[in-house]
OpenMM code with the backbone's topology and positions (N, CA, C; nanometers):
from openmm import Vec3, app, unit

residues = "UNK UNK UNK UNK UNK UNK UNK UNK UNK UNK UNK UNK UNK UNK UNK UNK UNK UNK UNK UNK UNK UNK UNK UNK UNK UNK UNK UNK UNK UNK UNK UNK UNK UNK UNK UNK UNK UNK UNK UNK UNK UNK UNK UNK UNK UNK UNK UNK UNK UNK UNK UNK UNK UNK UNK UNK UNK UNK UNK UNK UNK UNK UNK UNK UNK UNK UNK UNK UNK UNK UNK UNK UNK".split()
positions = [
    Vec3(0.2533, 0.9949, -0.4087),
    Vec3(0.1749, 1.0900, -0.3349),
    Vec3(0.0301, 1.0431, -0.3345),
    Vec3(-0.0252, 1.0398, -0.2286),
    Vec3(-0.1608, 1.0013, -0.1929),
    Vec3(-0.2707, 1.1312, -0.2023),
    Vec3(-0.3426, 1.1143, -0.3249),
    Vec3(-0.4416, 1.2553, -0.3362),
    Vec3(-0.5556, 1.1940, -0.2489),
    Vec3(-0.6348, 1.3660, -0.2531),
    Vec3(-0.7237, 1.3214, -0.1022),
    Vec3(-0.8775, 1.2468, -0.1606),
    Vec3(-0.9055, 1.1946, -0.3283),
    Vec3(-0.9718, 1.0834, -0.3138),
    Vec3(-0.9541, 0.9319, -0.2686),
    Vec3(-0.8185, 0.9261, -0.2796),
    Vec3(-0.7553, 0.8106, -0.2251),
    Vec3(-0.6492, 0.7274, -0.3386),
    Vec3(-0.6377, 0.7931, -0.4429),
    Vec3(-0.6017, 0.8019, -0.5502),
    Vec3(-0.4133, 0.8271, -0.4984),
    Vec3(-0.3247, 0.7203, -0.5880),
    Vec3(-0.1941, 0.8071, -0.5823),
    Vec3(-0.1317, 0.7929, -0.6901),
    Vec3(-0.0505, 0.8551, -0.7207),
    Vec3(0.0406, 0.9073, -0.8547),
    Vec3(0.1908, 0.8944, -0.7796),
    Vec3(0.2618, 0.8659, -0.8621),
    Vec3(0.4157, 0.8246, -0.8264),
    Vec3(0.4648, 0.8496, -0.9918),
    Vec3(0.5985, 0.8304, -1.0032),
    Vec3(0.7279, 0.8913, -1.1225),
    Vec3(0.6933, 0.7312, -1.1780),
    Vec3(0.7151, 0.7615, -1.3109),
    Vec3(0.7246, 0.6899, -1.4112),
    Vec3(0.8267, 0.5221, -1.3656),
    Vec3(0.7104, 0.4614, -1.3461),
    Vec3(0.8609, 0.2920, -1.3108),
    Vec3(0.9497, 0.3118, -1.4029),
    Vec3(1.1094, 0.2834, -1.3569),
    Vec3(1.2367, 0.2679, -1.4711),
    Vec3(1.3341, 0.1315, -1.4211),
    Vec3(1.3780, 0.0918, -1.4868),
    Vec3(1.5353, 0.0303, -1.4789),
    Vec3(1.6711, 0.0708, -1.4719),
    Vec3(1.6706, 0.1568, -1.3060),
    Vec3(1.7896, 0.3089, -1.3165),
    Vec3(1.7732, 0.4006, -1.4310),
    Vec3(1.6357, 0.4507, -1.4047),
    Vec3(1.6398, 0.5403, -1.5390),
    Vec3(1.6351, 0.5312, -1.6889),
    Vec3(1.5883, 0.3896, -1.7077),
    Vec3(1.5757, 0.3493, -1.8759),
    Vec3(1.4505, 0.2384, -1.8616),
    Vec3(1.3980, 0.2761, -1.9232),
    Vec3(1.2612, 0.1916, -1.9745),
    Vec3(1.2889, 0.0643, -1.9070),
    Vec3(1.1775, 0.0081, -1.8520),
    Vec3(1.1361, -0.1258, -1.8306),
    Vec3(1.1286, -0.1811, -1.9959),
    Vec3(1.1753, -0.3228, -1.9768),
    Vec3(1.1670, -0.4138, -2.0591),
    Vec3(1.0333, -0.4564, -2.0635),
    Vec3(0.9726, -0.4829, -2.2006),
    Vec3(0.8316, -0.5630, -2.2192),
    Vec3(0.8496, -0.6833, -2.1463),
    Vec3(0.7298, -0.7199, -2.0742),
    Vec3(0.7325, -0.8476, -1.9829),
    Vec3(0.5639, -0.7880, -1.8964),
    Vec3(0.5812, -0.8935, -1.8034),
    Vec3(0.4652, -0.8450, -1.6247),
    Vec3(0.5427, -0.8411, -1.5726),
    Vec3(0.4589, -0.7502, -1.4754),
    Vec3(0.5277, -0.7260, -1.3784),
    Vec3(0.4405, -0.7062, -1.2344),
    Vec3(0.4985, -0.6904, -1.1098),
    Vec3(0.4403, -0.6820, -0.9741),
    Vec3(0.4291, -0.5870, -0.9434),
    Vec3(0.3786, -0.4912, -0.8972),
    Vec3(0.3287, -0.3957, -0.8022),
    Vec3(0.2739, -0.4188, -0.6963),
    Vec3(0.3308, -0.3523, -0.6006),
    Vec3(0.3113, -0.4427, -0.4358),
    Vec3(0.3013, -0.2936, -0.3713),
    Vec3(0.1646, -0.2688, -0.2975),
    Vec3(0.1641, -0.1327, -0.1913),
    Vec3(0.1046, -0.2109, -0.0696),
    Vec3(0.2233, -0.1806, 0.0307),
    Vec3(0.1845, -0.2198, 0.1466),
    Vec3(0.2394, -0.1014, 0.2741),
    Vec3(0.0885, -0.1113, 0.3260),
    Vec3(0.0917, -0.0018, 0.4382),
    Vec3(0.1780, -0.0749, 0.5417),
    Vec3(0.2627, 0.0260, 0.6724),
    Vec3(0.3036, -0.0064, 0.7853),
    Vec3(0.2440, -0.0385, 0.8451),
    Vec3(0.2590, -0.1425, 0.9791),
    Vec3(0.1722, -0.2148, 1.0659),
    Vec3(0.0718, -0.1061, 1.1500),
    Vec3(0.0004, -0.0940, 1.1489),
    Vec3(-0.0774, -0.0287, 1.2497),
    Vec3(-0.0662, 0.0412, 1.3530),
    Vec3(0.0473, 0.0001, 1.4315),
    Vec3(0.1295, 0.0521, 1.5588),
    Vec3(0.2124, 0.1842, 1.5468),
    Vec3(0.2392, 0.1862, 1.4226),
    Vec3(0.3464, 0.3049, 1.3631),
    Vec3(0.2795, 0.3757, 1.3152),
    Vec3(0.1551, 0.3801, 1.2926),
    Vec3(0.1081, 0.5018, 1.2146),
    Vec3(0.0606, 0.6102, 1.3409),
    Vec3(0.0429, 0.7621, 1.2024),
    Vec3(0.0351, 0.8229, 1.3024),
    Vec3(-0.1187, 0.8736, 1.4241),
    Vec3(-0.1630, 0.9562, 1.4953),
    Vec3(-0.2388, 0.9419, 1.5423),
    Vec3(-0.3529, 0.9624, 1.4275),
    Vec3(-0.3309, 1.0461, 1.3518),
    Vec3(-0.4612, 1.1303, 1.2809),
    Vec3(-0.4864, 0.9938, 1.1398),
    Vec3(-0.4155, 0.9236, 1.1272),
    Vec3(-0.4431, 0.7506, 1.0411),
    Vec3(-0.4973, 0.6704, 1.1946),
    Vec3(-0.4542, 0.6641, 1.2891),
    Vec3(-0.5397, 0.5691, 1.3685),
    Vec3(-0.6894, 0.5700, 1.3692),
    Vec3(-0.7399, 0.7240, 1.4433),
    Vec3(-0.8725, 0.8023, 1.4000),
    Vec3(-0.9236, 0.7138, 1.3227),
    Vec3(-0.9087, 0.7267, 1.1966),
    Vec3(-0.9750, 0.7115, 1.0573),
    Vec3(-0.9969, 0.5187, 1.0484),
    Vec3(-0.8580, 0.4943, 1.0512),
    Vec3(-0.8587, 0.3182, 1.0098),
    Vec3(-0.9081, 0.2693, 1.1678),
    Vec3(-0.8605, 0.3159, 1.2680),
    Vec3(-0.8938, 0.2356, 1.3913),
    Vec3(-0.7527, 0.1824, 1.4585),
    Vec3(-0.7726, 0.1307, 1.5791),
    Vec3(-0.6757, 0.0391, 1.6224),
    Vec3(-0.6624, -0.0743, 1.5703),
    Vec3(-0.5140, -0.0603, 1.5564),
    Vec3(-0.4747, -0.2261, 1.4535),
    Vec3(-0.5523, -0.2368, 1.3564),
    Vec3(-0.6218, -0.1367, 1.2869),
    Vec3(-0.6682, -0.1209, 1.1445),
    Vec3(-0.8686, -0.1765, 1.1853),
    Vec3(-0.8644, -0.1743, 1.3195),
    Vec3(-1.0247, -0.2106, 1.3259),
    Vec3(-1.1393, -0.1545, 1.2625),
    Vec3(-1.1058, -0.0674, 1.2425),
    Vec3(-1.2503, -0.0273, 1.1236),
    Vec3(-1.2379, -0.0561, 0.9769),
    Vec3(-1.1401, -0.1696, 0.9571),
    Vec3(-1.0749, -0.1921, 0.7979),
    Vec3(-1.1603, -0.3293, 0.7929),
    Vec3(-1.1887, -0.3867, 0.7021),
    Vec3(-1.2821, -0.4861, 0.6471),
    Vec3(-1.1855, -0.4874, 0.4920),
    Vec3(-1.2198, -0.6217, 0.4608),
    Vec3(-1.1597, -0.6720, 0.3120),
    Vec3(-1.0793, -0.7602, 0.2328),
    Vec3(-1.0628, -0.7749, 0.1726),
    Vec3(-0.9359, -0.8410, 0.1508),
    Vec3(-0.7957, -0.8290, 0.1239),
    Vec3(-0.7694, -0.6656, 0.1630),
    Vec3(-0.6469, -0.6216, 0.1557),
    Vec3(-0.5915, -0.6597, 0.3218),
    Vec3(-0.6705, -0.6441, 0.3776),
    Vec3(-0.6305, -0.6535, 0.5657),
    Vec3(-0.5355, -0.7874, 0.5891),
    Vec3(-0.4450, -0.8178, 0.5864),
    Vec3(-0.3419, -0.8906, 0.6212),
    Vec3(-0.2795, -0.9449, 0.7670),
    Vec3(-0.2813, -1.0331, 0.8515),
    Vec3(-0.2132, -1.0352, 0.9638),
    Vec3(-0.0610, -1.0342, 0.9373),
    Vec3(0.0109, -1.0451, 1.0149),
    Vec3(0.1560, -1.0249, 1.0018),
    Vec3(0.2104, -1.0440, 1.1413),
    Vec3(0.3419, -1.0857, 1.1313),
    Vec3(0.3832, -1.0771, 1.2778),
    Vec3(0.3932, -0.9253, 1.3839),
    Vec3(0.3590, -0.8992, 1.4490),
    Vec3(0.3311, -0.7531, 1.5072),
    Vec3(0.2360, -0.6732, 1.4429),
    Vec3(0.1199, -0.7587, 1.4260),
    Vec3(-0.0042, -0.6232, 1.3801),
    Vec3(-0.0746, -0.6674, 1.2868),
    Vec3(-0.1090, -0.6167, 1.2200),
    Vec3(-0.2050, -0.5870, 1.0750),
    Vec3(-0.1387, -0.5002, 0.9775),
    Vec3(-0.1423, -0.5354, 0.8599),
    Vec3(-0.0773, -0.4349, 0.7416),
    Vec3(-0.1958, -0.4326, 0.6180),
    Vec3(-0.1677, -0.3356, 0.5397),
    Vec3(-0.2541, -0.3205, 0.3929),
    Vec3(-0.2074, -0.3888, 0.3245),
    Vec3(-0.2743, -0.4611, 0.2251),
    Vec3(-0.1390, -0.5171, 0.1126),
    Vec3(-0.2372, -0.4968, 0.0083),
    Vec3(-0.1663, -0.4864, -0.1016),
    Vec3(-0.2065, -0.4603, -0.2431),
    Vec3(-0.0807, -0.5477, -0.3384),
    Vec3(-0.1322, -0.6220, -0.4100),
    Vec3(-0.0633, -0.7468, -0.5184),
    Vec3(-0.1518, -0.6463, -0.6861),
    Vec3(-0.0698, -0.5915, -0.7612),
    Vec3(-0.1494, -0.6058, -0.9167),
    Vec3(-0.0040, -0.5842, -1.0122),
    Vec3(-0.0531, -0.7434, -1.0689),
    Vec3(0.0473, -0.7604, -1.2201),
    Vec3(-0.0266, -0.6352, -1.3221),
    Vec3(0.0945, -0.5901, -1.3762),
    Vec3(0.0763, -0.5350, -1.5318),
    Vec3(0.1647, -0.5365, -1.6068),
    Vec3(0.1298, -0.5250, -1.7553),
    Vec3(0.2345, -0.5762, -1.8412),
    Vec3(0.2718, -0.4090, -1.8849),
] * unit.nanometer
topology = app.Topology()
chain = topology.addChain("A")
for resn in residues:
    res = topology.addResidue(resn, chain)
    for name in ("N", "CA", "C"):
        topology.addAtom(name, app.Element.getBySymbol(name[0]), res)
C-alpha cells in the first residue's frame, strides 16, 4: 500500500509462509509503463513519465517504467 507521503508498507517477505533464510536478497519495485496508468497518475508524472527526472526512469520496449533495485540482508 502506497501512503500519501510516498512511503509503502507491504506483509512481512516469507518462503510460503516461513521465514526467509539468512542470505541477500533483491527487492525490485517497478511501476507499469506509462500508457496504462491511470488518468489522475498521468496529471502528476506526465506523459510517458515527462515530468520524471532521475535515475529510476528506465526506457523499455513500449514506454518508460520506474524501477527500483535494493539488496538487503
Amino acid at each position: 500500500m502506497v501512503e500519501e507521503d510516498g512511503s509503502f508498507t507491504t506483509e512481512q517477505f516469507s518462503n510460503h509462509g516461513t521465514a526467509l533464510a539468512y542470505g541477500t536478497y533483491l527487492v525490485e519495485v517497478i511501476s507499469g509503463v506509462a500508457n496504462i496508468q491511470p488518468p489522475e497518475v498521468k496529471a502528476i508524472l506526465g506523459e510517458n513519465y515527462g515530468n520524471v527526472k532521475g535515475p529510476l526512469l528506465k526506457a523499455v520496449p513500449g514506454g518508460r517504467i520506474l524501477k527500483l533495485e535494493k539488496n538487503f540482508t
